[in-house]
N, C-alpha and C positions, 0 to 999 in steps of 0.2 A: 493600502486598503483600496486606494482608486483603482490599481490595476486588477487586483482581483476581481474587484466589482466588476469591469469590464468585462476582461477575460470568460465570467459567467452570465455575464447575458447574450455576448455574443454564442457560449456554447447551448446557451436555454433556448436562441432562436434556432439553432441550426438543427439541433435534437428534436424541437414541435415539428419542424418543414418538415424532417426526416420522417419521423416515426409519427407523428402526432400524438406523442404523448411527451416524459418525461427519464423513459427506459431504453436503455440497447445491454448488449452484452458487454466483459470487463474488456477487453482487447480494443474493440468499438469505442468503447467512451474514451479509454487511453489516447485512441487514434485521433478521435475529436477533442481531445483535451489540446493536445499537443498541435494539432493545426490552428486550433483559436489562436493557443497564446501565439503561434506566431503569424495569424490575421492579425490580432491585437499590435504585433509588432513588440514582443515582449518576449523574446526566446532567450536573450540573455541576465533577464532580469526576474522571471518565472519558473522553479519548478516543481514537482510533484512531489508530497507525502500524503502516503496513504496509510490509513488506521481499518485494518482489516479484519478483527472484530473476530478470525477464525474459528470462537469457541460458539460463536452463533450457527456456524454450517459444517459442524463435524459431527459426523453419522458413525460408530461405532468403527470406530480405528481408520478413517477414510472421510474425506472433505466433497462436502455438495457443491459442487460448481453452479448450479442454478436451483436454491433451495426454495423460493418463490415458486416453483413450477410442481406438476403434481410428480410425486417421486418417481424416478429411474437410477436405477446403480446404474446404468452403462454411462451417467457423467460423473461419478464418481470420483475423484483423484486418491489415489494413495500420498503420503507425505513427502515423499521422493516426486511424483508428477508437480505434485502442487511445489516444491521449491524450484524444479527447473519452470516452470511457469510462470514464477517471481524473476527469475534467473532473467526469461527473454521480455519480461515487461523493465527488469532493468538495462538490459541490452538496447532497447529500442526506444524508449523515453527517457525525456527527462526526472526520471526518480531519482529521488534522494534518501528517501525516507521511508519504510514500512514497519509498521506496528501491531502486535500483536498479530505475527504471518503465520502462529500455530491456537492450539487449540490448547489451552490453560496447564490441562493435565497433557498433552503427548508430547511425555518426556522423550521416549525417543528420537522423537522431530529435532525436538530443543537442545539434544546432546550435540548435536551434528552445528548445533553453532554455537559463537561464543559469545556472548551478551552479557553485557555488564545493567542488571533490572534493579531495581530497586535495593540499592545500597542501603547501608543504617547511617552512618554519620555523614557528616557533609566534609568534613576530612577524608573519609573514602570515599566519596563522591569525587573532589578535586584531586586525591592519590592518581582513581578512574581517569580521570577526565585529558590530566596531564599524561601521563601515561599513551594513553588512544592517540590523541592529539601530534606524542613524538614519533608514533608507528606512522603519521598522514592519516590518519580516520578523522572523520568529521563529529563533530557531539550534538547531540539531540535531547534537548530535555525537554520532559513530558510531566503534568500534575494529573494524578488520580490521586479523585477523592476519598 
C-alpha cells in the first residue's frame, strides 16, 4: 500500500507541473506511470493493471480513443487497431493485466481471444486456474458485483 501511495503522488506532482491539471493522453500517462515507479525506485516490485472499461468508449462497431473530446471518427480504432495498441503498451510497460479490453457485446473482438470469465463453480474455476498456470499464464482474479 505504501508504495503505491508513493508511486502516485510522486505521478500527481509530475502530471500538475506538466499539464496543470490532472489529464494527458493513454501512452503519456503509461510513459509517466512507469518513470515514477522507477523515481520511486520500485521497478521490480510495481506493475501495471489496467481495467479498461471498453464498453464506455465503443461507437457503433469501432472504439473512441478520446471520448471526452467533441467527436471525430478520424480517432476512431477499429478492434484489430485497438488490440495492437494493447499489443505495444504491453511491449513497452510493465503490464500485467487488462480488463475488460473489449466492449461487452463485440463478440467478434472477443473470439480472437481466449479468456477464461466468469466460470460457474469454483471446481471449474480451480480445473481453469490449474490448467493456465501449467501452460506458464499468470491468474487474475477479479469481484464483480
Amino acid at each position: 500500500m505504501h508504495i503505491g501511495e508513493e508511486v502516485y503522488h510522486n505521478l500527481k506532482n509530475v502530471i500538475k507541473k506538466k499539464y496543470g491539471k490532472g489529464a494527458t493522453n493513454n501512452k503519456e500517462a503509461l510513459e509517466l506511470l512507469k518513470n515514477e515507479i522507477r523515481t520511486a525506485g520500485y521497478t521490480d516490485e510495481v506493475v501495471i493493471g489496467m481495467d479498461l472499461a471498453a464498453s464506455e468508449f465503443f461507437r457503433s462497431g469501432k472504439y473512441d480513443l478520446d471520448f471526452k473530446s467533441p467527436n471525430d471518427l478520424s480517432r476512431y480504432a477499429t478492434p484489430d487497431q485497438l488490440f495492437d495498441l494493447y499489443n505495444s503498451f504491453i511491449k513497452d510497460y510493465p503490464l500485467v493485466s487488462i480488463k475488460d479490453l473489449f466492449d461487452q457485446d463485440d463478440w467478434k473482438a472477443w473470439q480472437k481471444f481466449t479468456a477464461m470469465y466468469q466460470i460457474g463453480s469454483m471446481a471449474n474455476s480451480l480445473q481453469v486456474c490449474k490448467l493456465a498456470q501449467s501452460d506458464g499464464w499468470g491468474i487474475m482474479v477479479s469481484y464483480n458485483s
